[in-house]
C-alpha positions as CSV (number, residue, x, y, z in Angstrom):
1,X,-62.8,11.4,11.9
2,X,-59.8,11.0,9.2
3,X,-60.0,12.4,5.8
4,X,-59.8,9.5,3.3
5,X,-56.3,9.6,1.7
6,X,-56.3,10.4,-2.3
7,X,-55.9,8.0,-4.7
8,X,-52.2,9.4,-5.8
9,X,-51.4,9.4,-1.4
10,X,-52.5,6.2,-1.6
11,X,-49.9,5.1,-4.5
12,X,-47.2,7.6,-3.1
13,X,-47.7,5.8,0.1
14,X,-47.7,2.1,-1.6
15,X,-44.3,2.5,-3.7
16,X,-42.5,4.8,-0.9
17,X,-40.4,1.4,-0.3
18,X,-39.3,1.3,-3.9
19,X,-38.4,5.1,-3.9
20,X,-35.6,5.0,-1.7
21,X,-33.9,2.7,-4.1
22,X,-34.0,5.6,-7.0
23,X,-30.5,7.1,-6.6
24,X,-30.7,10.3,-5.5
25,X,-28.3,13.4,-7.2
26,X,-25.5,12.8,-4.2
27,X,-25.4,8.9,-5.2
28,X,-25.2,9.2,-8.8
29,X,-22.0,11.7,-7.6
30,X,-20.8,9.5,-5.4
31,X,-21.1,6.6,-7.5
32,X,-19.5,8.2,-10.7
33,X,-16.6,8.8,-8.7
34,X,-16.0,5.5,-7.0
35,X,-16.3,4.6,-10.2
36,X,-13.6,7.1,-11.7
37,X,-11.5,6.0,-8.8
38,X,-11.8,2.3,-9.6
39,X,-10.9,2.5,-13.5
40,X,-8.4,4.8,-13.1
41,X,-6.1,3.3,-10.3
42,X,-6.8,0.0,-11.9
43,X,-5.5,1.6,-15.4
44,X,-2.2,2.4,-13.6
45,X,-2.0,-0.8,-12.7
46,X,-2.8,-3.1,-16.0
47,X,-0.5,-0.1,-17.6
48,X,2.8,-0.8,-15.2
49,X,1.9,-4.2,-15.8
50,X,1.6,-4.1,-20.0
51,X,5.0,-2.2,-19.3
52,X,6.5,-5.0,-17.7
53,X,7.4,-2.9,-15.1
54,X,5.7,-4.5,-12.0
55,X,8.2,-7.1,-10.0
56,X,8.7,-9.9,-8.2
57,X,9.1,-7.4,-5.5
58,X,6.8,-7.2,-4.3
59,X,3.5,-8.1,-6.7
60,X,5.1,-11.7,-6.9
61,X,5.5,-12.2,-4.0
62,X,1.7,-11.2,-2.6
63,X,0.5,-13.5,-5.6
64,X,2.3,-16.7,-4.3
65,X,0.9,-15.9,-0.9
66,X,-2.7,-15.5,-1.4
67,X,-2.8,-18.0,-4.0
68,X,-1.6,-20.2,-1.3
69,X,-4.0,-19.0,1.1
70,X,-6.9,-20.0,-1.9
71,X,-5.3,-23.5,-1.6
72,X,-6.1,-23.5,2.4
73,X,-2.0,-23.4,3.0
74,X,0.1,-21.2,4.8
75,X,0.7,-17.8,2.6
76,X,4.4,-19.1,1.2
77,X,6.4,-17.1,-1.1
78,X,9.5,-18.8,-2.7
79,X,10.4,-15.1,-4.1
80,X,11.0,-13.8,-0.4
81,X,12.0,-17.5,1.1
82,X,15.0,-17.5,-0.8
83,X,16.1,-14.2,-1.7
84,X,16.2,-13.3,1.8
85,X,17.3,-16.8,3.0
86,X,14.6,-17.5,5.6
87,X,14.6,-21.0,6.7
88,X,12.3,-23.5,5.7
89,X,8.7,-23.5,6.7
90,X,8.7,-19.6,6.3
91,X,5.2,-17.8,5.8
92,X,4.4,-14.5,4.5
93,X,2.5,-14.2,8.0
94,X,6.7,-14.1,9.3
95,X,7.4,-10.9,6.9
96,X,5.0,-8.5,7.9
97,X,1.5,-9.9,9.8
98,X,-1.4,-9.4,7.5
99,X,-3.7,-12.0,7.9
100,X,-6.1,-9.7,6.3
101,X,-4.9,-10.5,3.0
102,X,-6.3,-13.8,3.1
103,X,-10.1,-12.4,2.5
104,X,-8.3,-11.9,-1.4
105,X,-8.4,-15.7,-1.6
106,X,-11.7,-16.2,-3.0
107,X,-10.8,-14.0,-5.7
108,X,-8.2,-17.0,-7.5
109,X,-11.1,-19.3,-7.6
110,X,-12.4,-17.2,-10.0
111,X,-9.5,-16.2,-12.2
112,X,-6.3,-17.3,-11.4
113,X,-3.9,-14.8,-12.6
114,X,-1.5,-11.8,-10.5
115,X,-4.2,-9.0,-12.4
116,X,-6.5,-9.9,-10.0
117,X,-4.7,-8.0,-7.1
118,X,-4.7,-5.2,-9.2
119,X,-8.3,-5.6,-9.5
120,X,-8.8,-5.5,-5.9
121,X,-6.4,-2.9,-4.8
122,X,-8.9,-0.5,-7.3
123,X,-11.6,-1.4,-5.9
124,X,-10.4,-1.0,-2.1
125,X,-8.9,2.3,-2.8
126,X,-12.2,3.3,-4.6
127,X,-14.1,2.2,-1.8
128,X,-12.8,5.0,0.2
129,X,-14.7,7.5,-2.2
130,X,-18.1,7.1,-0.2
131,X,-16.5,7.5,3.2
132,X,-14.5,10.5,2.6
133,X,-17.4,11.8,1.1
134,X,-19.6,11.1,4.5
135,X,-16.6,12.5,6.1
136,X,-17.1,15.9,4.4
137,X,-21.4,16.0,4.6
138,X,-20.6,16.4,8.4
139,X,-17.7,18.6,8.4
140,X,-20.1,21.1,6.1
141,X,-23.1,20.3,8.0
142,X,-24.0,23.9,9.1
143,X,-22.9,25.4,5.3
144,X,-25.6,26.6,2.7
145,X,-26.3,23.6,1.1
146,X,-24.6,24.8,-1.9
147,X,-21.4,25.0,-0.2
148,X,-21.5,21.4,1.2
149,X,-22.4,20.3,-1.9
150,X,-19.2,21.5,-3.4
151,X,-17.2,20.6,-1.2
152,X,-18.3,16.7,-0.5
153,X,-18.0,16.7,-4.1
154,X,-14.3,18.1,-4.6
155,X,-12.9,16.0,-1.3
156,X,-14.3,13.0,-2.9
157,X,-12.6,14.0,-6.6
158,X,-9.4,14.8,-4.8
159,X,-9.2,11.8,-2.8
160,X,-10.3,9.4,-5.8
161,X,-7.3,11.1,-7.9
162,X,-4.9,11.4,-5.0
163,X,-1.3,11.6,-5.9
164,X,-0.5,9.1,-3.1
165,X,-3.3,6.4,-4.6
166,X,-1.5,6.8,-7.9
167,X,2.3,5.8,-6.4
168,X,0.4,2.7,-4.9
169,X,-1.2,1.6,-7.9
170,X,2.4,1.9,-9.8
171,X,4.3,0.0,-7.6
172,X,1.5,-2.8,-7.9
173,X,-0.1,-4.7,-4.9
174,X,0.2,-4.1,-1.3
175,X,-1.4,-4.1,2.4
176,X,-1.9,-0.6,1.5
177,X,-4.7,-1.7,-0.6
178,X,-6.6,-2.7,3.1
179,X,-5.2,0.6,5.0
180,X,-6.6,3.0,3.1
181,X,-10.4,2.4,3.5
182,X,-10.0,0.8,6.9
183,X,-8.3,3.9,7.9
184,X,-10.7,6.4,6.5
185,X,-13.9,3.6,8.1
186,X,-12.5,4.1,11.2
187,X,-12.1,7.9,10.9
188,X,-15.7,7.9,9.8
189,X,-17.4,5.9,12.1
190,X,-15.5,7.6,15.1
191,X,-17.1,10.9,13.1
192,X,-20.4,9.5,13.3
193,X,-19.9,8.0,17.1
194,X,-20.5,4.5,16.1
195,X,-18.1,3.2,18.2
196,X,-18.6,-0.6,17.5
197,X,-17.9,0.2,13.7
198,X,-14.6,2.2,15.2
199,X,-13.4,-1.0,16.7
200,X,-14.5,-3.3,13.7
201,X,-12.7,-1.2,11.7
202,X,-9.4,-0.9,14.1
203,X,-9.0,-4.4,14.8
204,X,-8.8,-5.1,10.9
205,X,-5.9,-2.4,10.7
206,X,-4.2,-4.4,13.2
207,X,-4.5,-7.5,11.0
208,X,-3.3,-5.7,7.7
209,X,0.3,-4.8,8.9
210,X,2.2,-4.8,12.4
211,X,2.5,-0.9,12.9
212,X,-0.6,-0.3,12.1
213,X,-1.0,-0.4,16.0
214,X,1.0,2.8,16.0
215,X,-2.1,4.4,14.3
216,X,-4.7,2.9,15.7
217,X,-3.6,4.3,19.4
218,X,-3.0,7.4,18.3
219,X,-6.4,8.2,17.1
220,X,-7.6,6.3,20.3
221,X,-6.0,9.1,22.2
222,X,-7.0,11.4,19.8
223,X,-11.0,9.8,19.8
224,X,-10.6,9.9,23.8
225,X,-9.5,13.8,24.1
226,X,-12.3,14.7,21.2
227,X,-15.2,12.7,23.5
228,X,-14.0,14.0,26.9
229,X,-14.9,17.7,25.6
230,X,-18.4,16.2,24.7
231,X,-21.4,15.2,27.5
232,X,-23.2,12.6,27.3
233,X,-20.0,10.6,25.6
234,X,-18.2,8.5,27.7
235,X,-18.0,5.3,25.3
236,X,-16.6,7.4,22.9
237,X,-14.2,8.2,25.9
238,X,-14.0,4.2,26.9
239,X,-13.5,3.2,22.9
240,X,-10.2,6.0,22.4
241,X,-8.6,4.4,26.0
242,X,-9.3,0.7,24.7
243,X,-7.5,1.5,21.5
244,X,-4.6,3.1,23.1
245,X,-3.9,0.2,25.1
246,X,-5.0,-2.2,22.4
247,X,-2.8,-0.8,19.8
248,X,0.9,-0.7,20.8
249,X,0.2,-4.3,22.1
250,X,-0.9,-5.7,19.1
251,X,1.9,-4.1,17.3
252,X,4.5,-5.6,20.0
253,X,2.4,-9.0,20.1
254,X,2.6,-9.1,16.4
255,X,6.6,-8.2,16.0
256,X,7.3,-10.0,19.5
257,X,5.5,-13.3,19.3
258,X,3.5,-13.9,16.0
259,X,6.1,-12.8,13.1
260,X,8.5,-15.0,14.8
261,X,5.8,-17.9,15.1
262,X,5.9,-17.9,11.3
263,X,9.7,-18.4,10.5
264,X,10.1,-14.3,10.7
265,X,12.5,-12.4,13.0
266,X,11.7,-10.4,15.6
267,X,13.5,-7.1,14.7
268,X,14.1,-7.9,11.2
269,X,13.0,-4.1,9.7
270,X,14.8,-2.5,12.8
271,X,16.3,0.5,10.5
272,X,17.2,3.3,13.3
273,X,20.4,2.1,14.0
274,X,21.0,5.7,14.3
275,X,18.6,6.1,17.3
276,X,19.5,2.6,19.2
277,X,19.4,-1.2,19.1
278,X,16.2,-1.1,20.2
279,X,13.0,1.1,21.4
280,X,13.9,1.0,24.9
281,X,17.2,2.7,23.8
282,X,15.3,4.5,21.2
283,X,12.8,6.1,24.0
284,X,15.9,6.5,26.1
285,X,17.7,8.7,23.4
286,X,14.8,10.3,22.8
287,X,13.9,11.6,26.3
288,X,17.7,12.5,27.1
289,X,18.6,14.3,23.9
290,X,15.9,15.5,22.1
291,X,17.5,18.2,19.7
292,X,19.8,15.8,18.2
293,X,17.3,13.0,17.9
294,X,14.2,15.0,16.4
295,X,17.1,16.4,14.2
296,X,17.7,12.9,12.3
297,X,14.3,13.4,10.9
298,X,15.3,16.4,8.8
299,X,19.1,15.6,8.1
300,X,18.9,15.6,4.4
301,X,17.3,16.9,1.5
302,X,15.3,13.7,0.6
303,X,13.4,14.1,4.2
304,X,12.7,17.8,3.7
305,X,11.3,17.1,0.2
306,X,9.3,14.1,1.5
307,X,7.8,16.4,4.0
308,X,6.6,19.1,1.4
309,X,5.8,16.8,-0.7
310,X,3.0,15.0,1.5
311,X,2.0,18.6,3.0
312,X,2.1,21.6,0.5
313,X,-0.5,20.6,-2.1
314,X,-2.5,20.7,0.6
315,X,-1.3,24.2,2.0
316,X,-0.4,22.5,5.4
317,X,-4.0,22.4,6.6
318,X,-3.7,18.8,7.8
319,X,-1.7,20.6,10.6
320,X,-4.7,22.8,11.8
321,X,-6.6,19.3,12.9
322,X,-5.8,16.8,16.1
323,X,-6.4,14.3,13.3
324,X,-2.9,14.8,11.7
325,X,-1.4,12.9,14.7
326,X,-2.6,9.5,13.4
327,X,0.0,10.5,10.7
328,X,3.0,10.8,13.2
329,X,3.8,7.5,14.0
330,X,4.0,6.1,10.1
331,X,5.6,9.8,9.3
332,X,8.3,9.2,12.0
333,X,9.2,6.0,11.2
334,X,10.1,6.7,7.8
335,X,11.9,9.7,9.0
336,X,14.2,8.2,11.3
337,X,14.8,5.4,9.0
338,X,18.3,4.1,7.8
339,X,16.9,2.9,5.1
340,X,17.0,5.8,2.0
341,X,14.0,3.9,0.3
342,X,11.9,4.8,3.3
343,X,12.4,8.4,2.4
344,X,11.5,7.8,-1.6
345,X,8.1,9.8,-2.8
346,X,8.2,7.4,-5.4
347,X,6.9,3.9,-3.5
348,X,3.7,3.0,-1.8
349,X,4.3,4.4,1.7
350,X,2.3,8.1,1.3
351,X,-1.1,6.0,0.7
352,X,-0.8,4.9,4.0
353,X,-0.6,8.7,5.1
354,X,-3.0,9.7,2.6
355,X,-6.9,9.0,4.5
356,X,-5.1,10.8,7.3
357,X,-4.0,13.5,5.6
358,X,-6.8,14.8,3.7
359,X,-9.1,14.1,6.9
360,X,-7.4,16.7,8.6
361,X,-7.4,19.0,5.4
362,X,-11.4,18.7,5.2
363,X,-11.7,19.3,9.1
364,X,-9.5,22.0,8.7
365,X,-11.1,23.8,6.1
366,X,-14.8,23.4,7.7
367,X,-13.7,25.4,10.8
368,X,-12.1,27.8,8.7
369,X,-15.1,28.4,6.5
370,X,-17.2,29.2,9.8
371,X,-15.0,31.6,10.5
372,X,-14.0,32.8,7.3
373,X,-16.1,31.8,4.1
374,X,-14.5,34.1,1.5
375,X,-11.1,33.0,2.3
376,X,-11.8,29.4,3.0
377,X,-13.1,29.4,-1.4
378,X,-9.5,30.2,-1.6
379,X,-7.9,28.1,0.1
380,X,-9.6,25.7,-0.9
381,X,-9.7,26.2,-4.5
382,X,-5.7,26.3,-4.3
383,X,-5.8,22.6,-2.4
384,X,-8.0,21.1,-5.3
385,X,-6.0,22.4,-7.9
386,X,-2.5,21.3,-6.7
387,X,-3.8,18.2,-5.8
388,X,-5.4,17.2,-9.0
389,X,-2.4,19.0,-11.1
390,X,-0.6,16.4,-9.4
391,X,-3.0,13.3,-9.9
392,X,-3.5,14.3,-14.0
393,X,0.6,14.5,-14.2
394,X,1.3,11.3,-12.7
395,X,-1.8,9.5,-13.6
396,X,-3.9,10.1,-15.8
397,X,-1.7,12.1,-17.9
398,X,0.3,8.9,-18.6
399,X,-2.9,6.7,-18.9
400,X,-3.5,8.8,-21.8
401,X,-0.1,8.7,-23.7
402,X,0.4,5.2,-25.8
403,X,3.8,5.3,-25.3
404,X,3.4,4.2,-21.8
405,X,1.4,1.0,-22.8
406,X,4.5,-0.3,-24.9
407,X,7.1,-2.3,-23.0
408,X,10.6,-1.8,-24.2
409,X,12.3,-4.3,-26.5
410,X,14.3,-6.1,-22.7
411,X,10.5,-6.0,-21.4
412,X,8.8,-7.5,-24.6
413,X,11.6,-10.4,-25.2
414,X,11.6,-11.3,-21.7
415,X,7.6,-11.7,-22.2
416,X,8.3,-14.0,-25.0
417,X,11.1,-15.7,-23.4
418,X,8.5,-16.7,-20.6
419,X,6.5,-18.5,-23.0
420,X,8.9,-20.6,-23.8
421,X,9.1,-22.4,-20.1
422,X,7.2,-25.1,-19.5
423,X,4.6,-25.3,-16.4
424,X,5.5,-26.5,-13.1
425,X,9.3,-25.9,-13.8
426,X,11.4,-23.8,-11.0
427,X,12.4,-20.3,-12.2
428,X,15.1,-18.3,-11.9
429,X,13.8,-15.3,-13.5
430,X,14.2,-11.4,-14.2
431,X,12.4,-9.6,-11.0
432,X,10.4,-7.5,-13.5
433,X,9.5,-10.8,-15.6
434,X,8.6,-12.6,-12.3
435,X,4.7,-11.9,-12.1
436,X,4.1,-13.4,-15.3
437,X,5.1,-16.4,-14.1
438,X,4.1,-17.1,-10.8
439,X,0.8,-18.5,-11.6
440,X,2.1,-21.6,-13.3
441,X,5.7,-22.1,-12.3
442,X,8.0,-22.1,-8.9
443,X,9.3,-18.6,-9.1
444,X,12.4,-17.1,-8.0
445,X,13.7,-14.0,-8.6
446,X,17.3,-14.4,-9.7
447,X,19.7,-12.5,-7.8
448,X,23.4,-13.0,-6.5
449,X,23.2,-16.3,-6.1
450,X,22.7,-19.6,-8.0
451,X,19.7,-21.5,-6.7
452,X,20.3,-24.8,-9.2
453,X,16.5,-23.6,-11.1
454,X,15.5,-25.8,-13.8
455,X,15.4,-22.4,-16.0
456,X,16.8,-18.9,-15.6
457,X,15.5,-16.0,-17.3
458,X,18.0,-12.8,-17.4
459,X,18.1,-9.3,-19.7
460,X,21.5,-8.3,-19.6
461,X,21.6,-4.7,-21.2
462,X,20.7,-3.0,-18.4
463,X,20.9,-3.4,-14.2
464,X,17.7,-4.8,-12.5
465,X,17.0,-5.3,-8.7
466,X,18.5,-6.6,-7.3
467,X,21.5,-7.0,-9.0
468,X,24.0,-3.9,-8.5
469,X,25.3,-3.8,-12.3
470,X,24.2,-5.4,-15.9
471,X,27.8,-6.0,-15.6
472,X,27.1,-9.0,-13.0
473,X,23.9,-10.3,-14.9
474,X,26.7,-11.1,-17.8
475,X,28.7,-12.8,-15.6
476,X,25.9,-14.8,-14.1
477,X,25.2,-15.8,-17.6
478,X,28.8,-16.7,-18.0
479,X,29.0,-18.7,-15.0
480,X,25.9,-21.2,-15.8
481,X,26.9,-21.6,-19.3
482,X,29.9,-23.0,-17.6
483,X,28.3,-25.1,-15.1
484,X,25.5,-27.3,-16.8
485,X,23.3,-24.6,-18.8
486,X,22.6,-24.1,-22.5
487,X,20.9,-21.3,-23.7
488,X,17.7,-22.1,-25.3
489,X,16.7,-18.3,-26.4
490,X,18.1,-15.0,-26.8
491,X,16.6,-11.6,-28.1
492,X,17.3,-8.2,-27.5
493,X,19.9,-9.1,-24.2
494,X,17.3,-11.3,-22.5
495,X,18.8,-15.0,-22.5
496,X,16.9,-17.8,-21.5
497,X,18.7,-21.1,-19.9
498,X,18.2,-24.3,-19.1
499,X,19.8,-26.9,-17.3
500,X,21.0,-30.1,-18.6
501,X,23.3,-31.4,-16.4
502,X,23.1,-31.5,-12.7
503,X,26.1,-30.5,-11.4
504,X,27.6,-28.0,-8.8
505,X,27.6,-24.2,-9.4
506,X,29.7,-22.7,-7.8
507,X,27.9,-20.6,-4.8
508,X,25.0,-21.7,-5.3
509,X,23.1,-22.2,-2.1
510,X,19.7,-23.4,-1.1
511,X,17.8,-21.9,2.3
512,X,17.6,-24.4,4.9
513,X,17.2,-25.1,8.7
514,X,20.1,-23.0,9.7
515,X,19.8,-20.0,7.4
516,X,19.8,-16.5,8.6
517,X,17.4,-14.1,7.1
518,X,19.5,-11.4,5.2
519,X,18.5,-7.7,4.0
520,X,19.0,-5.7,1.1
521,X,21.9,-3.7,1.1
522,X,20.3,-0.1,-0.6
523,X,22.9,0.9,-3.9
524,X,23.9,4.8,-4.0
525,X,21.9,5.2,-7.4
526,X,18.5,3.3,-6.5
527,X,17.4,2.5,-3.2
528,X,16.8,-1.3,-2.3
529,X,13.4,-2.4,-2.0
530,X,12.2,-3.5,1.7
């Protein structure tokens, strides 16, 4: 016969159910620093922004697209339809495929406005907080509980201020926003051998950008060797070989077929002219002379820098993991790019590298405390503290100065020029201006050519992408004011025209049927942006 359960097991037992949904001490932790990754990414953001720092290139250009997709259309940009000359009918789904970005659309039926990106870039990059820390409970499962506390704690502070987050958030919106959790999901869910969560999570990196197919078979090979030395795991096995296969086709479906399906060319961010025309002859070159070709990687100072500058806060342990060759493929083809702005430490490119990265750092650093636990408290003390000496200097160092709040007098008056220009107008306007107004006019971004725009907005003290002097901004003024434009304000070397008479300007040109896509040419004192 039972004994009768007390009065108090009785109520334990009755609100169990509404127990689990107390937070715990590891969720408030976890929450507090989504939450510290959220506010202050989004800071950098809303700061660039105040700044008017933050461009038609390439914020602009994501707001016109997913503002289509809100309006059920194709994801059209003007910004990149003209300045690049693609033909008519062109979609953003033609630049780089990222269908993905279309799950942002609901967001403009709720405030229509370029911010919102930056809203939801925080919020994805903060949303990696709670898988890196998952990733480091398992790493330090067999730790003193004291230890694993620390260090799920410091891998989730260091990724929420990671120095690569805070170039992303700076240089606006991108599909970075989508490869940084999707990246560390499938990382994590390969970690926890939930392999239908690995391939969730994979197939959406293949919808966020083309080469993310590079990644996606590496760590399939990568997932493959790790199951093979494991019984008992041969879907783990099954899942790496699928996404092996699965990933370089994708990317070649994608580049081959799909971009060009949407007014793209195939080929049009082929940049290793220096390797060969294309990757058969790339492979080719490769395979026959190795020295010379692994040697473009490190031919200048730039590449060298880039390198250290990805690896040395974090003492190189990403190298002591098979989870660092996920990173090869996007590493190498910035490396062997001809295009210097690949190369910069200053864009969006290392948060792409960045899940990758410190995954390996934490794998690293829970074999190494097995083996090692005094000297592991050292290395890893030294990796926190360069990495968040990095994060406060470029980050939250800044959000705390008011000086970086206030635009300059250009940046102000071309602010207040833009509220001088009626709705539904086309716009020729400053690149930096350009986000401000997107949500209510036709925006271009003027460059070095006429486009006939009901308005153009310029500043003229200074050079601004992607014209190569201030010098040729004067003359541009120069040349409408001569060809059917009055100027309707001027403050501080921003001018604002507008047209009054419809009459030819001289080389002017309009994209159409026959147009062939062009690239920016990257200037010697400020590399072009792709």
């Amino acid at each position: 016969m039972g004994t009768v359960p007390t009065t108090e097991q009785q109520l334990a037992r009755a609100f169990a159910p509404l127990l689990t949904f107390v937070p715990d001490r590891h969720r408030i932790r976890t929450v507090a620093l989504t939450l510290l990754c959220f506010g202050v990414m989004l800071g950098v953001g809303l700061q660039q922004w105040s700044n008017v720092r933050l461009g038609g290139f390439d914020l602009g250009i994501f707001d016109q697209a997913i503002r289509a997709y809100a309006h059920f259309h194709l994801p059209r940009s003007p910004i990149k339809n003209f300045h690049h000359d693609f033909p008519p009918g062109f979609s953003l789904l033609g630049d780089h495929f990222s269908p993905v970005l279309a799950f942002l659309a609901p967001l403009y039926w709720i405030w229509d406005d370029p911010r919102v990106l930056l809203i939801a870039q925080a919020a994805l990059f903060a949303a990696g907080v709670p898988l890196v820390r998952r990733i480091a409970v398992r790493c330090f499962a067999d730790a003193a509980p004291e230890t694993s506390r620390a260090a799920t704690d410091l891998a989730g502070l260091v990724y929420a201020l990671g120095w690569p987050l805070f170039m992303a958030s700076r240089e606006g919106f991108h599909e970075v926003a989508f490869a940084v959790p999707l990246t560390l999901l499938m990382l994590e869910r390969g970690q926890a051998r939930r392999y239908g969560g690995v391939v969730v999570a994979a197939v959406l990196l293949l919808c966020t950008k083309e080469d993310m197919g590079l990644l996606v078979a590496t760590y399939g090979a990568v997932l493959a060797l790790r199951s093979g030395g494991r019984d008992g795991e041969r879907r783990g096995v099954r899942t790496g070989l699928a996404l092996l296969v699965a990933g370089p086709v994708a990317c070649y479906a994608a580049i081959r077929w799909l971009i060009p399906a949407m007014g793209g060319v195939s080929g049009y961010y082929w940049n290793y002219g220096q390797l060969g025309p294309n990757v058969g002859a790339v492979v080719v070159r490769l395979l026959t002379d190795p020295v010379a070709s692994f040697s473009l990687a490190v031919n200048n100072w730039e590449k060298v820098s880039l390198l250290l500058w990805l690896f040395l806060p974090l003492l190189f342990l990403p190298l002591g993991s098979a989870t660092v060759l996920c990173a090869l493929p996007l590493l190498a083809e910035r490396l062997f790019s001809d295009n210097p702005s690949h190369w910069s430490m200053s864009h969006h490119y290392d948060a792409f590298l960045w899940p990758v990265l410190l995954v390996a750092a934490i794998e690293t650093l829970a074999r190494l405390h097995a083996r090692a636990p005094g000297r592991t408290r050292r290395w890893a003390a030294a990796v926190v503290t360069a990495c968040l000496a990095l994060g406060l200097a470029l980050g939250v160092a800044r959000l705390a100065d008011p000086a970086h709040w206030d635009p300059n007098a250009p940046e102000r008056a071309l602010v207040e020029a833009a509220s001088f220009i009626p709705d539904g107008v086309t716009v020729e306007a400053d690149n930096n201006v350009a986000p401000h107004l997107t949500a209510r006019t036709r925006t271009l971004i003027a460059d070095d050519t006429p486009r006939g725009a009901d308005y153009v907005l310029l500043q003229t003290v200074k050079r601004t992408f992607p014209f190569t002097s201030a010098a040729q901004e004067q003359a541009r003024v120069r040349l409408l004011l001569a060809h059917g434009y009055a100027q309707l304000w001027s403050e501080d070397g921003v001018v604002l025209l507008f047209r009054t008479v419809d009459e030819p300007i001289p080389g002017m040109h309009i994209p159409d049927k026959n147009s062939t896509p062009v690239k920016d040419v990257p200037l010697p004192t400020q590399s072009a942006r792709p």
